[in-house]
C-alpha positions in Angstrom: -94.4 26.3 -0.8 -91.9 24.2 -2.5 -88.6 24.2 -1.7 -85.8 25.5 -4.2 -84.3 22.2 -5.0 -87.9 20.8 -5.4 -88.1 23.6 -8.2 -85.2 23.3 -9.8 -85.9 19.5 -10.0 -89.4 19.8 -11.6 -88.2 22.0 -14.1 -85.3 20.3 -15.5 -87.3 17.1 -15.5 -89.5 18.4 -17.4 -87.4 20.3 -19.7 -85.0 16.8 -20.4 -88.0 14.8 -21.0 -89.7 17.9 -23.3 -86.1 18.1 -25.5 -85.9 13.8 -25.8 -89.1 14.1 -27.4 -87.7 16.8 -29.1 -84.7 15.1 -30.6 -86.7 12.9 -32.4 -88.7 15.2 -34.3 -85.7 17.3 -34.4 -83.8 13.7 -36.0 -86.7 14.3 -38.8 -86.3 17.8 -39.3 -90.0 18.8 -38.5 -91.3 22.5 -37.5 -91.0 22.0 -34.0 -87.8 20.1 -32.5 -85.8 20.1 -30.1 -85.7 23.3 -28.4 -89.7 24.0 -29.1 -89.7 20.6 -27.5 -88.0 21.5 -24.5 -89.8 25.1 -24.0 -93.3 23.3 -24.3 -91.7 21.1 -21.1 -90.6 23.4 -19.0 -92.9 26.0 -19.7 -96.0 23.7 -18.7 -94.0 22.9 -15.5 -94.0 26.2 -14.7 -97.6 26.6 -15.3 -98.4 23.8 -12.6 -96.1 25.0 -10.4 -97.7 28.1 -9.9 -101.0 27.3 -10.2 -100.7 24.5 -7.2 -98.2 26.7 -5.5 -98.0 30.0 -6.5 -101.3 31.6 -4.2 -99.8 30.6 -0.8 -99.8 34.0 0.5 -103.3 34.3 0.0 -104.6 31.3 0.7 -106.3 31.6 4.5 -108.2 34.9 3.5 -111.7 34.6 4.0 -113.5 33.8 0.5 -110.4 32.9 -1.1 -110.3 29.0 -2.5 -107.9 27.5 -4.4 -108.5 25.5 -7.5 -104.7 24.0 -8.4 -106.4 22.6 -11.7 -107.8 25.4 -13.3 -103.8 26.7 -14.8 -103.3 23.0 -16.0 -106.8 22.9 -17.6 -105.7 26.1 -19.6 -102.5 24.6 -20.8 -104.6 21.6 -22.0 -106.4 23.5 -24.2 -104.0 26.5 -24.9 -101.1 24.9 -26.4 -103.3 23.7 -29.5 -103.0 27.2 -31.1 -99.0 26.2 -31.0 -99.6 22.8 -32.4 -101.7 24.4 -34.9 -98.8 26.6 -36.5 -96.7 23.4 -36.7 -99.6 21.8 -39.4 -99.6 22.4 -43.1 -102.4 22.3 -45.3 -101.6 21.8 -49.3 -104.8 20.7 -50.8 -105.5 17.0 -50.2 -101.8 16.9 -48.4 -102.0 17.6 -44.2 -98.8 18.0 -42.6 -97.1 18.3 -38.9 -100.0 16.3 -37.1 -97.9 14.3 -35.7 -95.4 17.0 -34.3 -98.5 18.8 -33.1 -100.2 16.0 -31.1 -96.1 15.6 -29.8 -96.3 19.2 -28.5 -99.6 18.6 -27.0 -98.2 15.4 -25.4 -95.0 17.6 -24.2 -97.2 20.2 -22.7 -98.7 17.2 -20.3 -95.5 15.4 -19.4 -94.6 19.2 -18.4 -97.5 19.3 -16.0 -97.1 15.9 -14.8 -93.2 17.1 -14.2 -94.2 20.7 -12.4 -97.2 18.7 -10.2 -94.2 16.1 -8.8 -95.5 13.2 -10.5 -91.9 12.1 -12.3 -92.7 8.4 -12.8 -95.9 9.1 -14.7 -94.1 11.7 -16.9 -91.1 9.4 -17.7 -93.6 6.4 -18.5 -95.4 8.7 -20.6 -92.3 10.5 -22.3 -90.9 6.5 -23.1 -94.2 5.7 -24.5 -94.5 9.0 -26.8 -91.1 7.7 -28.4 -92.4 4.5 -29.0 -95.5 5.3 -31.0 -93.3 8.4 -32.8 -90.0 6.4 -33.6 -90.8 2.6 -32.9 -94.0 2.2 -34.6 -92.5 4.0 -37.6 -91.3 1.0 -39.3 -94.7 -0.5 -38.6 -96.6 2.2 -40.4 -94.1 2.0 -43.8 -94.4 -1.3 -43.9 -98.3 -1.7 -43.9 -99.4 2.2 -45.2 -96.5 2.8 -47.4 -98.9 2.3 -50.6 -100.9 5.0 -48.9 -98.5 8.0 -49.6 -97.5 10.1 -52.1 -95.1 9.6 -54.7 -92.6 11.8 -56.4 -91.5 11.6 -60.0 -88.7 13.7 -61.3 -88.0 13.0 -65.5 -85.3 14.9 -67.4 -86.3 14.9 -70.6 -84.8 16.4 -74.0 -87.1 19.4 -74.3 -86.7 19.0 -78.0 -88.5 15.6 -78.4 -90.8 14.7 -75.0 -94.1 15.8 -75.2 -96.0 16.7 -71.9 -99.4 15.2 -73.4 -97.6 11.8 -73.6 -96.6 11.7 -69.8 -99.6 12.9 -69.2 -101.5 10.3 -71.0 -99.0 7.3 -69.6 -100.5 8.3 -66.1 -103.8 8.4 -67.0 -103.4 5.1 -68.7 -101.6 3.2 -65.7 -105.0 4.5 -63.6 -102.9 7.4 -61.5 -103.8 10.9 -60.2 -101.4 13.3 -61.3 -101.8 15.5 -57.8 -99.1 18.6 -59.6 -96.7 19.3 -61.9 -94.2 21.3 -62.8 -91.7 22.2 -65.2 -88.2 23.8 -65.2 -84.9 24.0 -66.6 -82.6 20.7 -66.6 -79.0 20.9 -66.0 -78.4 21.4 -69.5 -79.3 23.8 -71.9 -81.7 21.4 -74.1 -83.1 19.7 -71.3 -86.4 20.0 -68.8 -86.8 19.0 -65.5 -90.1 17.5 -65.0 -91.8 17.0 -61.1 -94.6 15.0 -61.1 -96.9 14.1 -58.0 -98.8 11.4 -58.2 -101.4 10.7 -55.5 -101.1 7.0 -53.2 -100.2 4.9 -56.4 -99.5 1.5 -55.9 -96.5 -0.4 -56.5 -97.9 -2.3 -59.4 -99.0 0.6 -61.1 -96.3 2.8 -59.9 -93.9 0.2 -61.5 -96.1 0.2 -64.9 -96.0 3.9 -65.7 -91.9 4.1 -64.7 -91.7 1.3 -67.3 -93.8 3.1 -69.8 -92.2 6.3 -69.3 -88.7 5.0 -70.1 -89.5 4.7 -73.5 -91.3 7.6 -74.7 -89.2 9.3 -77.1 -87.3 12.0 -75.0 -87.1 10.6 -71.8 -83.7 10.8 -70.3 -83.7 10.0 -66.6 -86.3 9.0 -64.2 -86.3 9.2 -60.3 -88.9 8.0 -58.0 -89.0 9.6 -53.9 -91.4 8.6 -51.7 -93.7 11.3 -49.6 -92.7 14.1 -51.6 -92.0 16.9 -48.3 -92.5 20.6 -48.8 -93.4 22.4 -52.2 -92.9 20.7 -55.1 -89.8 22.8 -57.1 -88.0 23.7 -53.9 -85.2 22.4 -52.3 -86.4 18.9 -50.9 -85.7 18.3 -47.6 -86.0 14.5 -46.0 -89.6 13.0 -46.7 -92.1 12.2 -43.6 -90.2 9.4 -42.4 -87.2 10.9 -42.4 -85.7 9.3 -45.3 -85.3 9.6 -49.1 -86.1 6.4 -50.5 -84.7 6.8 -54.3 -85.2 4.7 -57.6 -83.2 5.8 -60.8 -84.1 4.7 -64.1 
């Protein structure tokens, strides 16, 4: 049996390596951060520290064997239906992949932290930051055109006409993914959110320029990765950033 500092050792390893994970997803506001994070961690320590050493009193019975792998092989495959709850599905849109496969990545550096191995869970925690936070400027530099795009247009309710937006996007070859309507911050004015599905720059660039003067049109803004429900309370987009353009 292990002794108590060898515990208390595995555990908190597991549960600081589980919450620096954490902090990045937690830095990017995601479903599961820092404290989900750090549970995953120490929890799956736990799990491997029973299973390899939890059956000592037992072991030396006649036909009694123990199998240290079988608790870790349930983890494995158990903690998806936590990942699962962190993903979003709207329509063509999947969110919280990333934070799931994190979790699932968590739940390994855990056992790798309750089984004694600390090198191979630090190695592996360093290199889970480096594909979630280093490669991020990577992937918006070359997949940027990729993503969503939201539109927001305040518009004199008295003189815009929806069928002309509409048509602007059409023309300029764009999907118009949703849209939605509401009150402006004055009285004889709309607020207009308009999703457009992976436009590219060129054509992004075309409508905004079209759009600016149709009769009506007050003020344009332009986000990328639009993040939650369109008509709620935005919070930061997928990379953690709102990336503005007013017109």
């Amino acid at each position: 049996m292990l002794s108590t500092e060898q515990i208390v050792l595995r555990l908190a390893v597991a549960t600081v390596l589980g919450a620096i994970v954490g902090l990045e997803r937690e830095r990017l506001e995601r479903a599961a951060g820092l404290r989900t994070h750090a549970l995953v961690g120490v929890g799956a320590a736990l799990f491997m520290i029973v299973s390899a050493f939890g059956f000592d009193d037992v072991l030396g019975t006649p036909s009694v064997a123990l199998d240290p792998s079988r608790v870790a092989a349930q983890v494995v495959s158990g903690i998806g239906f936590l990942g699962a709850g962190t993903i979003i599905f709207q329509r063509e849109i999947v969110r919280g992949l990333t934070t799931a496969a994190s979790i699932w990545a968590v739940a390994a550096i855990g056992l790798a932290a309750g089984g004694g191995l600390f090198l191979a869970a630090v190695v592996a925690t360093a290199l889970v930051l480096l594909v979630l936070a280093g490669l991020k400027p990577i992937e918006n530099r070359f997949f940027l055109h990729r993503r969503l795009r939201l539109l927001t247009l305040i518009v004199d309710r008295r003189m815009a006409s929806l069928y002309a937006i509409e048509s602007a996007i059409e023309a300029a070859g764009l999907r118009l993914e949703r849209l939605l309507v509401e009150h402006g911050p004055t009285e004889d004015e709309d607020r207009l959110d308009l999703v457009l599905g992976r436009p590219r720059a060129e054509a992004l660039d075309a409508l905004i320029d079209h759009l600016r003067r149709l009769p009506g049109v007050r003020r344009i803004s332009s986000v990328r990765q639009p993040a939650g429900l369109v008509g709620e309370a935005r919070p930061p987009s997928v990379s953690g950033r709102e990336e503005e353009d007013s017109v």
